[in-house]
PQR file of N, CA, C, O and H, with PARSE charges and radii, in Angstrom:
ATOM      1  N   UNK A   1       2.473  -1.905   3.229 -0.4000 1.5000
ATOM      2  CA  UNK A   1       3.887  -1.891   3.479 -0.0000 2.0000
ATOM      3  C   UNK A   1       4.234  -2.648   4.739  0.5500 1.7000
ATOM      4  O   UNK A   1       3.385  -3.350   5.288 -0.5500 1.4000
ATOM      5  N   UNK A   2       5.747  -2.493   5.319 -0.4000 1.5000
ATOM      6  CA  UNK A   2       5.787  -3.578   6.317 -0.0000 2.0000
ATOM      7  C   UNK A   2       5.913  -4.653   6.251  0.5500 1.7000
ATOM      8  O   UNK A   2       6.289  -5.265   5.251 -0.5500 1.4000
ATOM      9  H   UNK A   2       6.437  -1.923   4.872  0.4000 1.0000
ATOM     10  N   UNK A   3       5.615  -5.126   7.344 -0.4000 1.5000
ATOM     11  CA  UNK A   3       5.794  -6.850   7.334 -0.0000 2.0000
ATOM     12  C   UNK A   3       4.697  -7.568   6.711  0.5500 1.7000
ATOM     13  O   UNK A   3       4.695  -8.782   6.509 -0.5500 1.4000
ATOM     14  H   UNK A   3       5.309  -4.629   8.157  0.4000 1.0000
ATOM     15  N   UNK A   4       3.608  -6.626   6.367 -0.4000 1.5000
ATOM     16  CA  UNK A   4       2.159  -7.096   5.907 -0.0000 2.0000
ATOM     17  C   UNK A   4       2.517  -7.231   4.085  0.5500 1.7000
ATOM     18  O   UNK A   4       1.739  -7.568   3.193 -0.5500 1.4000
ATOM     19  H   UNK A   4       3.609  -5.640   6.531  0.4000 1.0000
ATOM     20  N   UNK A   5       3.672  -6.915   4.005 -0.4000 1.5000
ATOM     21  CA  UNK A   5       3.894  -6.977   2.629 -0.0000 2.0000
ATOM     22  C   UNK A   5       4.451  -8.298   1.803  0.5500 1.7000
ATOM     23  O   UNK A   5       4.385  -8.740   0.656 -0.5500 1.4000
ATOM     24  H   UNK A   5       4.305  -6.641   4.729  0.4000 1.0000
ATOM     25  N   UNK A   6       5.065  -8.680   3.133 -0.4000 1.5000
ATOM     26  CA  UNK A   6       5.628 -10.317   2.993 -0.0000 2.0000
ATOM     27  C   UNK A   6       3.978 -11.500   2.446  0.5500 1.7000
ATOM     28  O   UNK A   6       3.863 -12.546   1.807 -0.5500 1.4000
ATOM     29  H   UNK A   6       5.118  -8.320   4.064  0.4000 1.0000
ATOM     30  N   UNK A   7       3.211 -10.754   2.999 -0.4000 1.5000
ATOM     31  CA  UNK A   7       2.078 -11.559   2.679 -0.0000 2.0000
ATOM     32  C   UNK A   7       1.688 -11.953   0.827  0.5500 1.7000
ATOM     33  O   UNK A   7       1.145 -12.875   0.217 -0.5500 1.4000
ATOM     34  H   UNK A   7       3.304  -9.904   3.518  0.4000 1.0000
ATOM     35  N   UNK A   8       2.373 -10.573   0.469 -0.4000 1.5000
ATOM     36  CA  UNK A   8       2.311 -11.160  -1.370 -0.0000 2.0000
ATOM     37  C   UNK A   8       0.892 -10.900  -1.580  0.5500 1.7000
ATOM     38  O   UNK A   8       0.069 -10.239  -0.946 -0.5500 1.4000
ATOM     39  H   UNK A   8       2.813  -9.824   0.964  0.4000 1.0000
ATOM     40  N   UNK A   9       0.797 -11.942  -3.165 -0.4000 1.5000
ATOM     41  CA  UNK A   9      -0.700 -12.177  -3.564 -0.0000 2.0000
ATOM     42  C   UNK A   9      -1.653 -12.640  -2.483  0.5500 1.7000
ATOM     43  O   UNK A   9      -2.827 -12.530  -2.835 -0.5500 1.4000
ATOM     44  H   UNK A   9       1.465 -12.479  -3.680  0.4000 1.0000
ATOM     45  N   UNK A  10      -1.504 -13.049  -1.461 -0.4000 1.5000
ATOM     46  CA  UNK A  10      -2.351 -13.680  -0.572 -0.0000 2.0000
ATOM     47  C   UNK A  10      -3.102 -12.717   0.119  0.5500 1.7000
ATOM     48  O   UNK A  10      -4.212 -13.003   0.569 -0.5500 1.4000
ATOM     49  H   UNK A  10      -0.550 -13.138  -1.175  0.4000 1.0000
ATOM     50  N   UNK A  11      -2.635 -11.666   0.239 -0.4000 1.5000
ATOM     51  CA  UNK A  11      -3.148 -10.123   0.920 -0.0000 2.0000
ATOM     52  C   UNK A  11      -3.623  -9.339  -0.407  0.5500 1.7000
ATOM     53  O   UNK A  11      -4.768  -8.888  -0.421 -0.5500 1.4000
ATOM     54  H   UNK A  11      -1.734 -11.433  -0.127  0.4000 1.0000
ATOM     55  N   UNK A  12      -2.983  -9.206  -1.253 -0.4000 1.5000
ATOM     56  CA  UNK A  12      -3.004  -8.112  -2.509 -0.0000 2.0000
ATOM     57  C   UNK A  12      -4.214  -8.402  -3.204  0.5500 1.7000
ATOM     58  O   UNK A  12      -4.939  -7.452  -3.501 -0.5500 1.4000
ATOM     59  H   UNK A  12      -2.052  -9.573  -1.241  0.4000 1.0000
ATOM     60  N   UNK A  13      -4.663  -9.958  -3.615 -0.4000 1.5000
ATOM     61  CA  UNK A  13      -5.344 -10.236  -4.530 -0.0000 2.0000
ATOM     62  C   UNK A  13      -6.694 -10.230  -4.184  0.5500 1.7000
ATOM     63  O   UNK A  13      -7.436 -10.064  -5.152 -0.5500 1.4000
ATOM     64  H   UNK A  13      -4.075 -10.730  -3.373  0.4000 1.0000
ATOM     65  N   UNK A  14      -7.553 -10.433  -2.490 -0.4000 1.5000
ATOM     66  CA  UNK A  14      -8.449 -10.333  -2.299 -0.0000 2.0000
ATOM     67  C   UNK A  14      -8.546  -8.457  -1.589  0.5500 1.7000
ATOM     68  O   UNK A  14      -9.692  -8.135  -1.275 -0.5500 1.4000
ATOM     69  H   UNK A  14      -6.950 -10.568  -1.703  0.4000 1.0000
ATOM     70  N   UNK A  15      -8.046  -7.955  -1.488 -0.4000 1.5000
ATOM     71  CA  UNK A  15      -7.788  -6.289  -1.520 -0.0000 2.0000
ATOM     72  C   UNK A  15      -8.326  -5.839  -2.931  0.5500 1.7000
ATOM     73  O   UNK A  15      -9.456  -5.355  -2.862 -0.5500 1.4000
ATOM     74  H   UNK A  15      -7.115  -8.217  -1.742  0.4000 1.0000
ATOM     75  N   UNK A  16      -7.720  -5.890  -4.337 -0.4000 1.5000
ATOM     76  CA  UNK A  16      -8.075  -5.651  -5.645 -0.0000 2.0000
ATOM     77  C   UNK A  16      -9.210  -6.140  -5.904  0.5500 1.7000
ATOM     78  O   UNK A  16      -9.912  -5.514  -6.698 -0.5500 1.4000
ATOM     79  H   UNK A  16      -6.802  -6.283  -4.394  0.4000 1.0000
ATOM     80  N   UNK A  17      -9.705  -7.348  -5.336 -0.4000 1.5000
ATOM     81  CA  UNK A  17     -10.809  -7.693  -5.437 -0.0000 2.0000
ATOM     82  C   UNK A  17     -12.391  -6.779  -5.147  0.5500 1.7000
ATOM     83  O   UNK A  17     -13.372  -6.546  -5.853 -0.5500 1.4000
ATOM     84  H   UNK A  17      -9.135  -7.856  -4.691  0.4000 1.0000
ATOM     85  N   UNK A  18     -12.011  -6.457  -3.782 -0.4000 1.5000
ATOM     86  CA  UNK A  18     -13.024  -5.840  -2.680 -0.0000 2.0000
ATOM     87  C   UNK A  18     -12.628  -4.458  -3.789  0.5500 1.7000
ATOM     88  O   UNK A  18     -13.456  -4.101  -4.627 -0.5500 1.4000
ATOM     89  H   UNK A  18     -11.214  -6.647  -3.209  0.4000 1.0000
ATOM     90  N   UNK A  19     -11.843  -4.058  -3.711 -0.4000 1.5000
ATOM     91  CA  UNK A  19     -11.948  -2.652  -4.714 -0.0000 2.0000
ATOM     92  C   UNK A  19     -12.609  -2.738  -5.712  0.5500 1.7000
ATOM     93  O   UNK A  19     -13.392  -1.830  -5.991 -0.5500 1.4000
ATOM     94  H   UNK A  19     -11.170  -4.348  -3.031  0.4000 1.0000
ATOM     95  N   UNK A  20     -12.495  -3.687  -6.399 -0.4000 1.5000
ATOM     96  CA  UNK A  20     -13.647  -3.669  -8.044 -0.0000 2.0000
ATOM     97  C   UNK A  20     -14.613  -3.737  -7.723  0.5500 1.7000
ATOM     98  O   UNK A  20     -15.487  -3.494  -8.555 -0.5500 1.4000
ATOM     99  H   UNK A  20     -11.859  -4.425  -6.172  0.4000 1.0000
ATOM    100  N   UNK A  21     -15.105  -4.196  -6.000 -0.4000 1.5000
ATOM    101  CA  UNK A  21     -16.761  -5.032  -6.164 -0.0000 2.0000
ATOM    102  C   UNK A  21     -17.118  -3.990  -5.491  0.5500 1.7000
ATOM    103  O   UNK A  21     -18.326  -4.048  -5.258 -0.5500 1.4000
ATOM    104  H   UNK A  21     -14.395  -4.393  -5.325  0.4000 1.0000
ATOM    105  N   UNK A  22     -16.450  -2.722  -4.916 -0.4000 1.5000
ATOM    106  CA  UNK A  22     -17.088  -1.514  -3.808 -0.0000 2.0000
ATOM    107  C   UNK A  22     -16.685  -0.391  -4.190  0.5500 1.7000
ATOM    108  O   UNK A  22     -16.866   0.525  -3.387 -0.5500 1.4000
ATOM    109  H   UNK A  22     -15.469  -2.675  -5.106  0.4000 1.0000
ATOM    110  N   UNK A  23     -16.060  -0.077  -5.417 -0.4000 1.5000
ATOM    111  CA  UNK A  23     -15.965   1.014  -6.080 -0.0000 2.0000
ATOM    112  C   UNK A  23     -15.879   1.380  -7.272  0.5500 1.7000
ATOM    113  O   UNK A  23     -15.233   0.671  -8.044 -0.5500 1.4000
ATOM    114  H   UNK A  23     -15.912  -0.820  -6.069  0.4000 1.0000
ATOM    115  N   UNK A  24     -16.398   2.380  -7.663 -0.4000 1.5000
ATOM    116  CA  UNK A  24     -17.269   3.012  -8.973 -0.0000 2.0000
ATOM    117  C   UNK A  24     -16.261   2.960  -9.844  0.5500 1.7000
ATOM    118  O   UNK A  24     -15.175   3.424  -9.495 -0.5500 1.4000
ATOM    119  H   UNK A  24     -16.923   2.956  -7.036  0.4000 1.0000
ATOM    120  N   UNK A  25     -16.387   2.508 -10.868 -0.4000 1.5000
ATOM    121  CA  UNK A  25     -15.172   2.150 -11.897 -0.0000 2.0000
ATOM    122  C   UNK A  25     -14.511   3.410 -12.544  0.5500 1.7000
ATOM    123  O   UNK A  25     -13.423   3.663 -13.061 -0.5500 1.4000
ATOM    124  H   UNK A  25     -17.268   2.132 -11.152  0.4000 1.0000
ATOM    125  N   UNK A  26     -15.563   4.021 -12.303 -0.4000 1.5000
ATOM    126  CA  UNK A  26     -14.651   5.549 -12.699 -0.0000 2.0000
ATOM    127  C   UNK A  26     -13.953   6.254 -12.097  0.5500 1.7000
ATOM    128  O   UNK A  26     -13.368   7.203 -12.620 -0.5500 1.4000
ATOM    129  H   UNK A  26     -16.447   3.815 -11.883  0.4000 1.0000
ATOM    130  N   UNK A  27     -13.821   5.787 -10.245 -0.4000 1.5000
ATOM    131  CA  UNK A  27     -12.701   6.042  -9.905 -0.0000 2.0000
ATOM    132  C   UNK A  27     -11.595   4.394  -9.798  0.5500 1.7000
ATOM    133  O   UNK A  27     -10.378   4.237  -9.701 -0.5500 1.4000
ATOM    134  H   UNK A  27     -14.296   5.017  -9.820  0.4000 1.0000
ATOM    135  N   UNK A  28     -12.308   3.799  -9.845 -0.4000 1.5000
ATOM    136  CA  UNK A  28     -11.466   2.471  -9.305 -0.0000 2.0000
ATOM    137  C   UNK A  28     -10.177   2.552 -10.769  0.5500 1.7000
ATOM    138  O   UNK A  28      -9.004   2.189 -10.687 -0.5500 1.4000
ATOM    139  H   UNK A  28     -13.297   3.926  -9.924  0.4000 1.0000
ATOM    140  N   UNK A  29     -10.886   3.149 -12.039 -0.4000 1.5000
ATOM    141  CA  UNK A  29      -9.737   3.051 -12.937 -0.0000 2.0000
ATOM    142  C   UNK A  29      -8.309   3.709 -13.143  0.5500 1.7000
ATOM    143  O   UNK A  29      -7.433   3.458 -13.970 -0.5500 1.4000
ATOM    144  H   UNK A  29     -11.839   3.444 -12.106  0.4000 1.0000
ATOM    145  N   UNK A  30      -8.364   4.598 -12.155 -0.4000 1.5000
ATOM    146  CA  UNK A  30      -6.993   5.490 -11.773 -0.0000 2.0000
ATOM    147  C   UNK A  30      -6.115   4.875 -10.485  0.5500 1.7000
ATOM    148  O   UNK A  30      -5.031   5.311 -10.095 -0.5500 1.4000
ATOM    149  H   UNK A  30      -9.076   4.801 -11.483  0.4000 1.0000
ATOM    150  N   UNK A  31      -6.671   4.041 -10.073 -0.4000 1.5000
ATOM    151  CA  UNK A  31      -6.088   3.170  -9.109 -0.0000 2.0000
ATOM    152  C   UNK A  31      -5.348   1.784  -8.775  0.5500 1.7000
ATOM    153  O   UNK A  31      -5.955   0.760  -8.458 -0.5500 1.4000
ATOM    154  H   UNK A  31      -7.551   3.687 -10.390  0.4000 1.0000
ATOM    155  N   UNK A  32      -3.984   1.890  -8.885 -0.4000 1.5000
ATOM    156  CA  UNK A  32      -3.276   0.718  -8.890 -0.0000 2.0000
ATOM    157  C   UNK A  32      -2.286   0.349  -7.593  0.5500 1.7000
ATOM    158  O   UNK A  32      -1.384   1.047  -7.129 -0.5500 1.4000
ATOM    159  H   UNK A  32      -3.491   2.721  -9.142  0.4000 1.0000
ATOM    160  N   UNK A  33      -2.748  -0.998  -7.148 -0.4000 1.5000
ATOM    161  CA  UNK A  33      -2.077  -1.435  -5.851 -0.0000 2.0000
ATOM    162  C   UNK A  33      -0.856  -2.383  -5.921  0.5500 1.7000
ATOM    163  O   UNK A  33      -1.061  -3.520  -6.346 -0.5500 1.4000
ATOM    164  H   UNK A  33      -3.480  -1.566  -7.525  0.4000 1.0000
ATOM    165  N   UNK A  34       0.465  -2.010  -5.525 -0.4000 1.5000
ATOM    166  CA  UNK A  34       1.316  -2.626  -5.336 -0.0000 2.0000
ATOM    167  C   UNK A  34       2.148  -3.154  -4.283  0.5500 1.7000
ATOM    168  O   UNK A  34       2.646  -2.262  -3.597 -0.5500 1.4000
ATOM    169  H   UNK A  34       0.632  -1.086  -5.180  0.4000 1.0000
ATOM    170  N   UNK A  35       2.308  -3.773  -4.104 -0.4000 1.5000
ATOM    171  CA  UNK A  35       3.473  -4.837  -2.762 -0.0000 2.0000
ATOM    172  C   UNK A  35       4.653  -3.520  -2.732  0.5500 1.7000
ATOM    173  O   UNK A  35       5.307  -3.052  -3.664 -0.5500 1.4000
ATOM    174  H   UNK A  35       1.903  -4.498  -4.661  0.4000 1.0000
ATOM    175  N   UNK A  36       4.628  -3.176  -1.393 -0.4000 1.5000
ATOM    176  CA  UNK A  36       5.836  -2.393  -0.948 -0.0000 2.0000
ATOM    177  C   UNK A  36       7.338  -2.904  -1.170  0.5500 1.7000
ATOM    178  O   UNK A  36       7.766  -4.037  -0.951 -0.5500 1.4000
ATOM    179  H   UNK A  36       4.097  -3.556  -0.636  0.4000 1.0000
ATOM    180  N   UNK A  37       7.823  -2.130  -1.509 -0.4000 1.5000
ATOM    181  CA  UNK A  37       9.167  -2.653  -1.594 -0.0000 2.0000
ATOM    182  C   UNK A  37      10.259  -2.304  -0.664  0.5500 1.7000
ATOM    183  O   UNK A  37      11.413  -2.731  -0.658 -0.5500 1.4000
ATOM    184  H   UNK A  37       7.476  -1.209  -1.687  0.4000 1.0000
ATOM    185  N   UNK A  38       9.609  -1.331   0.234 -0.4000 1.5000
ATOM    186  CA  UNK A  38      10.404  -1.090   1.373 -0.0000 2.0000
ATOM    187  C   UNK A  38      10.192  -1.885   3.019  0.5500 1.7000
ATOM    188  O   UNK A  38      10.430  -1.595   4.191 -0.5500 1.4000
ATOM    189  H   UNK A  38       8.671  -0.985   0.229  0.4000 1.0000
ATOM    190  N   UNK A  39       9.646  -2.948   2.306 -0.4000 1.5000
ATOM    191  CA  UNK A  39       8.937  -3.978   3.624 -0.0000 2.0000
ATOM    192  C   UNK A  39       9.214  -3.114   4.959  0.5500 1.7000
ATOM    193  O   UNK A  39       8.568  -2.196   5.464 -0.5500 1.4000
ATOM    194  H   UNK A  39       9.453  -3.183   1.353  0.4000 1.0000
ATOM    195  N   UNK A  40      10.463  -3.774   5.360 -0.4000 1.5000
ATOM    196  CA  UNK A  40      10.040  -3.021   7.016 -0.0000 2.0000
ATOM    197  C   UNK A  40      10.572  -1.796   7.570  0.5500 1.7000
ATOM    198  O   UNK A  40      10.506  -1.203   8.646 -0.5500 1.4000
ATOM    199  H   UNK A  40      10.988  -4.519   4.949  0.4000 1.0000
ATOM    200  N   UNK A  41      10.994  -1.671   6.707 -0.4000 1.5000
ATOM    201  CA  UNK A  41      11.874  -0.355   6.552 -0.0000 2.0000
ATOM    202  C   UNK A  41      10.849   0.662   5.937  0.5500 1.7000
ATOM    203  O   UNK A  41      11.320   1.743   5.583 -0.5500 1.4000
ATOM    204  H   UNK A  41      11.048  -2.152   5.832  0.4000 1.0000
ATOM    205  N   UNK A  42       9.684   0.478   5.789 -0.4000 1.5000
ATOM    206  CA  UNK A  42       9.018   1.469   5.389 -0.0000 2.0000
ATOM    207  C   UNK A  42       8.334   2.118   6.440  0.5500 1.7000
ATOM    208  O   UNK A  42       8.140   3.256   6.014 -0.5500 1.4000
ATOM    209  H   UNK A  42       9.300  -0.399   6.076  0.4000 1.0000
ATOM    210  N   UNK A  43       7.728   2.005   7.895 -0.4000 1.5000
ATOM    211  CA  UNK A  43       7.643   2.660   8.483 -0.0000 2.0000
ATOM    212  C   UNK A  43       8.723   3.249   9.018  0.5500 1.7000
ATOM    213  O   UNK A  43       8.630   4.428   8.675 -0.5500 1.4000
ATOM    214  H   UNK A  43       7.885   1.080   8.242  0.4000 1.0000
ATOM    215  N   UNK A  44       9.771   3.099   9.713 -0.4000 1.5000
ATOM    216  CA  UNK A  44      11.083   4.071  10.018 -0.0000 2.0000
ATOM    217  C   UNK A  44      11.374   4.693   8.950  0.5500 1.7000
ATOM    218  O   UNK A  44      12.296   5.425   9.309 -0.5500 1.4000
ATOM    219  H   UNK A  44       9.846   2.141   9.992  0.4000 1.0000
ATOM    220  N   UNK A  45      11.122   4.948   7.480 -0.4000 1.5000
ATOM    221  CA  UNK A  45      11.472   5.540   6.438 -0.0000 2.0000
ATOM    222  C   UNK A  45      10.633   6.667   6.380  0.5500 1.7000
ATOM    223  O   UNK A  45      11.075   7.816   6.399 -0.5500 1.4000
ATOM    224  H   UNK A  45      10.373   4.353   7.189  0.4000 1.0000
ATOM    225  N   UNK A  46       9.301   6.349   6.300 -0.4000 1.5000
ATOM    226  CA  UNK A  46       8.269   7.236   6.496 -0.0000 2.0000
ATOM    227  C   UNK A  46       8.289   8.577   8.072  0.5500 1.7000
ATOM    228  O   UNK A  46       7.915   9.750   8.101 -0.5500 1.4000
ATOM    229  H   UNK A  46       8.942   5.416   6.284  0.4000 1.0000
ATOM    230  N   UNK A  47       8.922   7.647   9.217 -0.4000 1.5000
ATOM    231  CA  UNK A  47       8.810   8.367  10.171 -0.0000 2.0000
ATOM    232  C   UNK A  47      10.025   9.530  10.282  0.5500 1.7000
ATOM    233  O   UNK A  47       9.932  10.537  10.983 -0.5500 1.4000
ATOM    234  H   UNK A  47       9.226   6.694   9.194  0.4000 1.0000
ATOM    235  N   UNK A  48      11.115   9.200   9.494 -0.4000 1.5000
ATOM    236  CA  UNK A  48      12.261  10.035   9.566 -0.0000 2.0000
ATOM    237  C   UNK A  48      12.286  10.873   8.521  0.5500 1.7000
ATOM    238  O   UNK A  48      13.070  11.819   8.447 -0.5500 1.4000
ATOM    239  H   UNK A  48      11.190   8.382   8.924  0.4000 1.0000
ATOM    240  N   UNK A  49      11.135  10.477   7.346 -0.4000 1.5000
ATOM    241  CA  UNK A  49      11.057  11.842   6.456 -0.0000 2.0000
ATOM    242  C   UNK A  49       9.986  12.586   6.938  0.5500 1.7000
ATOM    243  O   UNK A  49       9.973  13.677   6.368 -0.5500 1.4000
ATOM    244  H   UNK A  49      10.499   9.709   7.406  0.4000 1.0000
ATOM    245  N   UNK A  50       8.834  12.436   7.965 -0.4000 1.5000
ATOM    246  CA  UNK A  50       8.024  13.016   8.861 -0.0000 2.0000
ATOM    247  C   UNK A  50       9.282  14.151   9.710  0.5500 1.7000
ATOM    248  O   UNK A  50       9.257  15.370   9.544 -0.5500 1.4000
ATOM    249  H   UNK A  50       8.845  11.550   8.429  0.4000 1.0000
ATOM    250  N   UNK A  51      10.350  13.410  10.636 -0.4000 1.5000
ATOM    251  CA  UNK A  51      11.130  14.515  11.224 -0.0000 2.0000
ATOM    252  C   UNK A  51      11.552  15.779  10.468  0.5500 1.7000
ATOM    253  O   UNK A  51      11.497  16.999  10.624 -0.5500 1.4000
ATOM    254  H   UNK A  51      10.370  12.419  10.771  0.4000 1.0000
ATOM    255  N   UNK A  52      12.132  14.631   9.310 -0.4000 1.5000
ATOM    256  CA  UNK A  52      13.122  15.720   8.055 -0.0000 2.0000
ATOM    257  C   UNK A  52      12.283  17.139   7.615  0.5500 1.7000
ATOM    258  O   UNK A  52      12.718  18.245   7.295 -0.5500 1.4000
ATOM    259  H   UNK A  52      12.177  13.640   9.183  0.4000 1.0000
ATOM    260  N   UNK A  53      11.066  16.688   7.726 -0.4000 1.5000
ATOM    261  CA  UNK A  53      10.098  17.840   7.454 -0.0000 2.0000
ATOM    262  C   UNK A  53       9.609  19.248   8.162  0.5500 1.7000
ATOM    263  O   UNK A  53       9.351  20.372   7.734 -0.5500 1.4000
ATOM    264  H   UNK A  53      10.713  15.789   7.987  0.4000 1.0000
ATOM    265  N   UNK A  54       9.611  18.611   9.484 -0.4000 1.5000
ATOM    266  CA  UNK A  54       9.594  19.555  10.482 -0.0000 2.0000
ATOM    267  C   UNK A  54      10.871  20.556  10.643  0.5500 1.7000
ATOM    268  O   UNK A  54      10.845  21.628  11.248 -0.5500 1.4000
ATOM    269  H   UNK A  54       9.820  17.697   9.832  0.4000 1.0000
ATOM    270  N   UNK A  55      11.892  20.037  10.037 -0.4000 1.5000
ATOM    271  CA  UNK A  55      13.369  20.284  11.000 -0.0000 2.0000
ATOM    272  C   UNK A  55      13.688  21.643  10.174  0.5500 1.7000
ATOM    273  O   UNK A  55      14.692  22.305  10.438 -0.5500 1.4000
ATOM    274  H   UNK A  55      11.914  19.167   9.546  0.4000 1.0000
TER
END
């Protein structure tokens, strides 16, 4: 998520990669990675439903 999300396939595709080649397919098959859609707004999103929780 974040600004690391702007990165696209260029980040995503060697990530999915390293996952198939370092984990056991029987868990790797319940596992799907996607590009955030809350780019930068996803940490302040995350941190104010962290407050909301406490409150």
């Amino acid at each position: 998520g974040g600004g690391v999300s702007r990165a696209g396939g260029q980040l995503l595709n060697p990530v999915i990669n390293y996952l198939d080649d370092f984990t056991w397919p029987l868990m790797r098959k319940d596992v799907a990675l996607h590009i955030a859609q809350l780019q930068n707004d996803a940490g302040l999103l995350g941190a104010a439903a962290q407050a909301l929780e406490r409150v």
